[in-house]
Every structure is written in structure tokens, then in C-alpha cells.
VEXDREN-2710 file (C-alpha; in Angstrom, 1 decimal):
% VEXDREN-2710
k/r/px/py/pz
1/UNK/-22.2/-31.6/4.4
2/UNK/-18.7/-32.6/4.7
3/UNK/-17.1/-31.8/7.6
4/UNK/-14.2/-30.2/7.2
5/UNK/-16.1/-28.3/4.7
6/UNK/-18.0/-27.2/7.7
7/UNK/-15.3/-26.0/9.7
8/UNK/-13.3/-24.4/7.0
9/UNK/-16.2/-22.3/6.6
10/UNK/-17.2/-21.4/10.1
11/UNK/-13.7/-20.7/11.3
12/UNK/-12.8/-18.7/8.5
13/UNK/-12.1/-15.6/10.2
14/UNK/-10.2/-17.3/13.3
15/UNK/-6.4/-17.4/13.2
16/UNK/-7.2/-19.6/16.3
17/UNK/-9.6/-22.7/16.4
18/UNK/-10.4/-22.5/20.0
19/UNK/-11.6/-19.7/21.9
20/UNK/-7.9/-18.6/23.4
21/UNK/-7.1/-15.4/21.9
22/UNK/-3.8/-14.1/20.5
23/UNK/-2.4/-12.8/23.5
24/UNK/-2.7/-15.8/25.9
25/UNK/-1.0/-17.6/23.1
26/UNK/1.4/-15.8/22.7
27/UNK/2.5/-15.5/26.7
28/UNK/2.1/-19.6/27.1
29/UNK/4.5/-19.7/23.9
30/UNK/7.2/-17.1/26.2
31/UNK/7.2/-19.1/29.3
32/UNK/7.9/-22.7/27.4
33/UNK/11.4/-24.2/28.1
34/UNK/12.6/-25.1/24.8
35/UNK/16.4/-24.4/24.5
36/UNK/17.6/-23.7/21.5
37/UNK/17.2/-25.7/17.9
38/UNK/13.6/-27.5/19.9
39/UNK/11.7/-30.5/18.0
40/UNK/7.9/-29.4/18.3
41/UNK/5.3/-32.0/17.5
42/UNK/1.3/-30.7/17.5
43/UNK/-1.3/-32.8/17.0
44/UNK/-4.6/-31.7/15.5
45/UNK/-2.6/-28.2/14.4
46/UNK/-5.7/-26.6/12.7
47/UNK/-4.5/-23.7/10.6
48/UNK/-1.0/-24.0/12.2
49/UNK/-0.8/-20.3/14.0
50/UNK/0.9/-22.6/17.4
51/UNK/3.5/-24.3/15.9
52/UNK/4.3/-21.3/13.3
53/UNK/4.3/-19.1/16.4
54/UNK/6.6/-21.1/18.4
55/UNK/9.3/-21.2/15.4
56/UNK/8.9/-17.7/15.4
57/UNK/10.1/-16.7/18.6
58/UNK/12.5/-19.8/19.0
59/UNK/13.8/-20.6/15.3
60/UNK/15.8/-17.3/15.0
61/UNK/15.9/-16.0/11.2
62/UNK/13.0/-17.4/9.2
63/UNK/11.9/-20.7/12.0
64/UNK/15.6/-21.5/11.1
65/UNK/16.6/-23.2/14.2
66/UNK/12.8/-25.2/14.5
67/UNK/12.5/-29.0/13.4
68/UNK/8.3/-30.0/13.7
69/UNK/6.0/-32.0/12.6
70/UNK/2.3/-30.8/12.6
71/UNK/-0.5/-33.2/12.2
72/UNK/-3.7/-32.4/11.0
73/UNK/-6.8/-34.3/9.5
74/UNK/-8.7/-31.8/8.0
75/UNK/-7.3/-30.8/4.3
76/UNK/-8.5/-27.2/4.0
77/UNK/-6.2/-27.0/7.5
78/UNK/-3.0/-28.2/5.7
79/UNK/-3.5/-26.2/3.2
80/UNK/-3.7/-23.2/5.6
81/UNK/-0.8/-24.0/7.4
82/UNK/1.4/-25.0/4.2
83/UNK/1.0/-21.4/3.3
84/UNK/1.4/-19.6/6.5
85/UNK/4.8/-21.9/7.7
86/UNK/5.9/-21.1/3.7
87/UNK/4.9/-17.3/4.6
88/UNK/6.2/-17.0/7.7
89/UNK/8.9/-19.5/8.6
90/UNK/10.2/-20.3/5.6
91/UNK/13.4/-21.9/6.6
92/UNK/12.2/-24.1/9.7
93/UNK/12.2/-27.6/9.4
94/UNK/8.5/-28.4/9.3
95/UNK/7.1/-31.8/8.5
96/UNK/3.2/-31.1/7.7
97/UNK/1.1/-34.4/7.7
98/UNK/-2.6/-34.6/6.2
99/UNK/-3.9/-37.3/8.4
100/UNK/-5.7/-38.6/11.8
101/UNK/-3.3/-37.8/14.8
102/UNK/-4.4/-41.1/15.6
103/UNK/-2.1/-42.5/13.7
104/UNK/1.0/-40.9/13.7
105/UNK/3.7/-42.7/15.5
106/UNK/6.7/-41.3/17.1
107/UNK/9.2/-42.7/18.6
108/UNK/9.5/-42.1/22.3
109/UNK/11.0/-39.3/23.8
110/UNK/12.0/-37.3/20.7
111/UNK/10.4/-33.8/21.5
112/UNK/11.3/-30.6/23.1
113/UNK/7.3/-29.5/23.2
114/UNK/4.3/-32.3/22.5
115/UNK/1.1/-30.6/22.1
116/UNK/-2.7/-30.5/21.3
117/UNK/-5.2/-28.1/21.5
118/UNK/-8.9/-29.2/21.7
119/UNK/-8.1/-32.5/19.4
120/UNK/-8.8/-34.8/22.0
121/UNK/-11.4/-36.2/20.3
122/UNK/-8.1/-37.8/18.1
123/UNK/-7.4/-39.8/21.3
124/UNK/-10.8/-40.7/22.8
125/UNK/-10.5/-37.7/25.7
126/UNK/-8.5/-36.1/27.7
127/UNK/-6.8/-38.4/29.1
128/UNK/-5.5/-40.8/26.7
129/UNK/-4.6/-37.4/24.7
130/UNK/-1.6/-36.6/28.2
131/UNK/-0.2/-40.1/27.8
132/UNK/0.2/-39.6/23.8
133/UNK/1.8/-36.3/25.0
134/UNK/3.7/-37.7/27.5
135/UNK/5.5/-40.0/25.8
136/UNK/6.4/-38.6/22.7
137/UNK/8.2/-35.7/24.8
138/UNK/11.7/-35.9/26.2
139/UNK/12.3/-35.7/29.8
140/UNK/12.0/-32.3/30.8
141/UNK/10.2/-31.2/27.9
142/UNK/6.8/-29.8/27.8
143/UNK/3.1/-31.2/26.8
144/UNK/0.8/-28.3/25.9
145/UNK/-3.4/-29.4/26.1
146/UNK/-6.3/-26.9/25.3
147/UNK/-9.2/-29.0/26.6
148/UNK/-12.8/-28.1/27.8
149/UNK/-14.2/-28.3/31.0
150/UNK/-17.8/-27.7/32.8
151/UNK/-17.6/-24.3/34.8
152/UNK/-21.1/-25.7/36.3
153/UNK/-23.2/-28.5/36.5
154/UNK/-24.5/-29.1/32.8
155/UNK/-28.4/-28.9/32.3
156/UNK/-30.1/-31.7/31.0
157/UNK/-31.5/-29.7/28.6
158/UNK/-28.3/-28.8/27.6
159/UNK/-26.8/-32.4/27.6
160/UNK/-30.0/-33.6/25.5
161/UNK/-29.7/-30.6/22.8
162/UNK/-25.7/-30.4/22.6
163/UNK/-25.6/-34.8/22.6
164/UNK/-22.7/-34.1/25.3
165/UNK/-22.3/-36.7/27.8
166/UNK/-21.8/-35.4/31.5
167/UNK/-18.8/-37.4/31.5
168/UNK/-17.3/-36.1/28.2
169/UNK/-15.5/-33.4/30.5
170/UNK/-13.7/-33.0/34.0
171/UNK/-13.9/-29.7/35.9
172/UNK/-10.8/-27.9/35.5
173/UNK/-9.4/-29.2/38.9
174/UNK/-9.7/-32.6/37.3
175/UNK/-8.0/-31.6/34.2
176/UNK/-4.9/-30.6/36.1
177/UNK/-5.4/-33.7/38.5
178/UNK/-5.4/-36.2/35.2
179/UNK/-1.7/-34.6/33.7
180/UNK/-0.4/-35.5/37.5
181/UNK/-1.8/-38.8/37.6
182/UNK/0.0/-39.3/33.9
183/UNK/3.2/-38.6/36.0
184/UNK/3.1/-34.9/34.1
185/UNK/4.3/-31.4/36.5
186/UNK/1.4/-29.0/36.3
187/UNK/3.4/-25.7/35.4
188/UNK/0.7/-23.0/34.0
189/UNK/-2.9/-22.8/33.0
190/UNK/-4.9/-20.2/30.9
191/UNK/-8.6/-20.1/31.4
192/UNK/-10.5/-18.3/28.4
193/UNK/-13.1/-15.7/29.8
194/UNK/-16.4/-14.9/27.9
195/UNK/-14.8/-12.1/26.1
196/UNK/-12.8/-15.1/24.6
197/UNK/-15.9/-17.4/24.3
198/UNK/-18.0/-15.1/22.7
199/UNK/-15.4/-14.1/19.8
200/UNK/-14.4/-17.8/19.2
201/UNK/-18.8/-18.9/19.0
202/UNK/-20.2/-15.7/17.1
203/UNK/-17.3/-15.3/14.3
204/UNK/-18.8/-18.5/13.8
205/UNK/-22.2/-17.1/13.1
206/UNK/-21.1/-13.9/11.0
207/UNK/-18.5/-16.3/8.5
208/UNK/-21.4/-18.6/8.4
209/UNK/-24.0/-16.0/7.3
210/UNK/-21.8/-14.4/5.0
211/UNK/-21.4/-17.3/2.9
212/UNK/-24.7/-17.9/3.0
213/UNK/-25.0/-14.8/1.2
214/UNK/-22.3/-14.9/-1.3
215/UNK/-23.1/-18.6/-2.3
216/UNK/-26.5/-19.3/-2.8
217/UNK/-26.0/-21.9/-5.5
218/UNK/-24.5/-24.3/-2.6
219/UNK/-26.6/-27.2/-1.4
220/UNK/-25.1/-27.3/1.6
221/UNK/-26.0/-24.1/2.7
222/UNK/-29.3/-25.1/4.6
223/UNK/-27.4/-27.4/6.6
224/UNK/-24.8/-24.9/7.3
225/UNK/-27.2/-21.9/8.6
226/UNK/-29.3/-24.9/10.5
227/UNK/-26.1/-26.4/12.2
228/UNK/-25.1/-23.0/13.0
229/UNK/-28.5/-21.9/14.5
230/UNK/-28.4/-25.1/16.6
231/UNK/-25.0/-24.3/18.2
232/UNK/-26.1/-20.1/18.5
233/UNK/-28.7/-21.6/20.7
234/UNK/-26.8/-24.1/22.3
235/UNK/-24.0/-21.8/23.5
236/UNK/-26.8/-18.2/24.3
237/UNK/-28.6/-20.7/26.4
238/UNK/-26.4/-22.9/28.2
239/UNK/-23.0/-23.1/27.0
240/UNK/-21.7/-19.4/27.9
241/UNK/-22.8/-20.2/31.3
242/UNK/-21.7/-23.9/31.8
243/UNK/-18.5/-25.2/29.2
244/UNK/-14.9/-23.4/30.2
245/UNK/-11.7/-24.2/28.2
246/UNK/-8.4/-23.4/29.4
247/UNK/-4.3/-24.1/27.9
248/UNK/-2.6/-26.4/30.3
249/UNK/1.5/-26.5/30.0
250/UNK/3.0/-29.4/31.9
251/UNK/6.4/-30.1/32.3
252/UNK/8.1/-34.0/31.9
253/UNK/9.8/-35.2/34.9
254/UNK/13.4/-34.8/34.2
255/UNK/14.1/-38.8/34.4
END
């Protein structure tokens, strides 16, 4: 199955694709220091609600005042985000790229905001995924990460089922310790509670079941419902209990 296909159809009822609900988004977005007229860059932008949120509440009339790029690999996302920034933010200055964040290239120091929530996969981990941040903001601007880390020690049961490696995360101590040692300011982080968790995992389960049902004809549906069932079990049996994400907004030293 391919695997954006996949996600299109799991997340379809998230305006999110990571278990941070509106609200939390929506105070990291007030306390950013943008000034006016910012240039945003997000990495891995899934259906776009960051970047279309930000020019919102800092473009003035229609994103007006917003110049962005938003990257993102998967092509049912683009389309997503090409109508919600057309719908919403129709004025701002958004450059929307179908492709692997992995290769875009910008020059050093150009944004007011650098950000990427749970892509850091693009950048092989954590990380790498600050320094990309790092330096494509300006001095005194802001890097945005969502990342994962292990609330407890994973169960090797868990590890074996999930294919996780118990070094694919840090605890979230370490995840704030790894933006200082990239020379970044910690300013804020936003820890998603099981509340958040559970909506993000089991609107998974209800979009996936109700294709299911209203698409019988699709080969791919087996794999769907079995991929699903593998991660309901994954996540009721270890996961709630052991994998924590949280936002993390660091500031640039002012150079």
C-alpha cells in the first residue's frame, strides 16, 4: 500500500498530524517572536494547519503580511494545504513545495521562524533536524520541533513489535539538552497528555474503519485494517504508557 495513501487515509479527520491539539498550538503560535511581515519556513508541513495558523495571527488581512515556504513530501498533503492557505490566507506569500525536506536548501539565516513537527525522520533524528533549523533561522529568530520521547523505559516487547530502536528517542530532558548543545535558547515546551494521545491514535482507527466500509472494492484495504490493528495494539499495550511527544520553541542567539 502506498504510503502516503496510508496516511491520507488514517489522518483524515486530524487538522493536526501529531497528537498536540488545537489549543496548545495555537498558544505556542502567541508566544513566538516574529515581528511583523516574518519569513516562516516548515518542514514536513502535513496538511499545513501550522504555517496557515501562523499567517493568520501575524499576516494581518488575508496572511497579507506572511512570506513561507512549506515543504512537504506526501502529495495528498499538498494538496490539503494548497486549498486551506488558498481558503484561508489567500493573500500571504506562500511557497508550497511537493518534495523530501531533505532536499530543500535555504540559504542561511533567512527566517523569522524554522520549524518541524515530528518530520525528523527527513533529517535522520532529532538532532540533525535542530541544526537544519538552526541555520536556516536568523539570529534571534525561532526553531519550532515536535519530537517524541520515551516517558519510561521501553519494553522489549514493545521495541520487538513497534521495530523502534531504544535509541530512536531521548527522554524529554535530552530533547531540550540536544537544542542547547546546537547552540539553540530553550524558551517553551508543550508536552501532549493522554487525552491528546488517545485522540491523535484512535481517530486513526475510526477513519480507518470507515473506509473500510465505504470501499470494499480496494485492495489495499486488508493491509490498511491489519496495519491499523498492529499499531491499536502497539499503542493499548505499551505505547500510551511509554512514547511522550512534546512542541519545543527555541530561540537563535542574537549573534
Amino acid at each position: 500500500m502506498d504510503t502516503w495513501k496510508f496516511f491520507d487515509i488514517t489522518h483524515g479527520d486530524h487538522m493536526i498530524c501529531n497528537p498536540t491539539n488545537l489549543a496548545k498550538l495555537d498558544e505556542l503560535i502567541g508566544l513566538l517572536d516574529l515581528g511583523s511581515e516574518p519569513k516562516v519556513l516548515d518542514i514536513a508541513s502535513g496538511k499545513g494547519e501550522f504555517i496557515v495558523r501562523v499567517a493568520e495571527r501575524f499576516g494581518g488581512s488575508a496572511g497579507r503580511g506572511v512570506e513561507g515556504v512549506a515543504v512537504d513530501i506526501s502529495p495528498f498533503c499538498i494538496a490539503d494545504l494548497r486549498a486551506k492557505a488558498s481558503d484561508r490566507v489567500p493573500a500571504a506569500r506562500l511557497e508550497i513545495l511537493e518534495m523530501d525536506g531533505a532536499g530543500y536548501r535555504p540559504e542561511a539565516g533567512t527566517f523569522d521562524l524554522a520549524s518541524c513537527m515530528g518530520g525528523d525522520w527527513v533529517f535522520g533524528g532529532h538532532v540533525p533536524t535542530l541544526r537544519f533549523l538552526a541555520e536556516a533561522a536568523r539570529p534571534g529568530g525561532c526553531v519550532v520541533v515536535g519530537e517524541p520521547f520515551w516517558k519510561n523505559e521501553p519494553a522489549a516487547e514493545y521495541l520487538a513489535c513497534s521495530g523502534l530502536k531504544r535509541d530512536r528517542f531521548g527522554s524529554h530532558s535530552q530533547n531540550v539538552e540536544a537544542g542547547e548543545a546546537e547552540g539553540l535558547i530553550p524558551w517553551v515546551t508543550m508536552v501532549s497528555s493522554d487525552d491528546d494521545w488517545d485522540r491523535y491514535e484512535t481517530l486513526q482507527w475510526r477513519a480507518a474503519a470507515r473506509y473500510a466500509d465505504s470501499h470494499p472494492e480496494d485492495r489495499d484495504v486488508p493491509e490498511l485494517l491489519a496495519r491499523v490493528e498492529k499499531s491499536r495494539r502497539e499503542y493499548l499495550n505499551w505505547g500510551r504508557d511509554t512514547l511522550g511527544w512534546a512542541l519545543y520553541l527555541f530561540a537563535t542567539p542574537r549573534r
